[in-house]
C-alpha positions in Angstrom: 30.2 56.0 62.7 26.6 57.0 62.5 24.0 54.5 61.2 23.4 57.5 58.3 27.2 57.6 57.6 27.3 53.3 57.5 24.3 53.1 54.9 25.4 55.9 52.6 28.7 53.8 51.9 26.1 51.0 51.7 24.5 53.0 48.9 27.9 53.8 47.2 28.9 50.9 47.0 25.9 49.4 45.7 25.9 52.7 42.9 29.6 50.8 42.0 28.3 47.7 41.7 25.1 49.1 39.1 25.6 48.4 35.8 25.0 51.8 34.8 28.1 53.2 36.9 30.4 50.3 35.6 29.4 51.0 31.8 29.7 54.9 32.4 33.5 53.8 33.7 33.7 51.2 31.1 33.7 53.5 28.6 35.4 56.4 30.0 38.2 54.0 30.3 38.6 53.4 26.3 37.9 57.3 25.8 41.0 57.9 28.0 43.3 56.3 25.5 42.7 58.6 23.5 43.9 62.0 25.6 43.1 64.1 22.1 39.2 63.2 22.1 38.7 63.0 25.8 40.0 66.3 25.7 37.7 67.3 23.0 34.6 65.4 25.0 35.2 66.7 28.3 35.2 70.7 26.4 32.0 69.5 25.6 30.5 67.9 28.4 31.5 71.4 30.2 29.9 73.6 27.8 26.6 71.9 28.1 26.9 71.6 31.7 27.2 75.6 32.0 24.1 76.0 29.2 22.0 73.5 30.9 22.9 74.4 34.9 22.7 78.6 34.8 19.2 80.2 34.7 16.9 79.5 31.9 17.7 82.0 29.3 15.2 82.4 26.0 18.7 81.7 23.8 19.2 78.5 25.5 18.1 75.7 23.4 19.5 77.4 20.6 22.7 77.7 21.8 22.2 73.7 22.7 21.4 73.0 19.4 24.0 74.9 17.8 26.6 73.8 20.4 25.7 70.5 19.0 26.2 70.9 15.5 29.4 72.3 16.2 30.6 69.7 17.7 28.5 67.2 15.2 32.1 65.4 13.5 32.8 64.1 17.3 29.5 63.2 18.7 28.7 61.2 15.5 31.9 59.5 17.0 30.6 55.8 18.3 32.3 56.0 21.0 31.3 59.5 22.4 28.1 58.8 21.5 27.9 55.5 23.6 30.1 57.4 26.6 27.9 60.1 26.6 24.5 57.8 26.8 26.0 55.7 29.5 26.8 59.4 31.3 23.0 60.2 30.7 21.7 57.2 32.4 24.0 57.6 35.4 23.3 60.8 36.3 19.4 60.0 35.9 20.1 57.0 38.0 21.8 59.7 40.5 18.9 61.9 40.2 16.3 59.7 41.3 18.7 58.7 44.1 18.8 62.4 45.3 15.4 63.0 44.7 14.2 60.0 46.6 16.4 61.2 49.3 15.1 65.2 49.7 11.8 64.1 49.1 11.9 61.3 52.3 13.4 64.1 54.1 10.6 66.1 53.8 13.4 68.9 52.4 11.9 71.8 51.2 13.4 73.1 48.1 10.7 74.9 46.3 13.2 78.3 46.9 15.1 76.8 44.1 
């Protein structure tokens, strides 16, 4: 095993340990008791993934916003909302891990 391939299981298991990981899983646990809404969450969680992820479009906040107050009943949901916070500040966590890593590298992404 390379010294790279030791310290990245380092740094996962130091992203399990965060307290924004085992909040994020926290709550995903209670969410799955209830197949129904997880369902309904994850539908969601991929529809804003697709809006936010595929080239900027003029129509995109608004179909954001009115993505969002179609699915207002469930995200006023306290239990959604809190999932999908905890969900927010994992993948920011993850962000800044990625970005700390391209940037060290010296990776050039600007083609992006």
């Amino acid at each position: 095993m390379t010294n790279v391939e030791y310290e990245t299981k380092v740094l996962i298991r130091e992203i399990r340990k965060s307290n924004e990981y085992n909040q994020y899983q926290r709550l995903k646990k209670k969410l799955a008791g209830n197949p129904d809404l997880m369902r309904e969450v994850n539908d969601y969680r991929r529809q804003c993934f697709y809006l936010q992820s595929r080239d900027a479009e003029d129509n995109d906040n608004a179909l954001l916003t009115q993505l969002r107050e179609d699915n207002s009943e469930m995200l006023c949901n306290a239990a959604v909302h809190e999932f999908l916070l905890s969900e927010q500040k994992l993948c920011r966590m993850m962000q800044k891990v990625v970005s700390s890593v391209v940037e060290a590298a010296g990776l050039d992404l600007d083609f992006l």
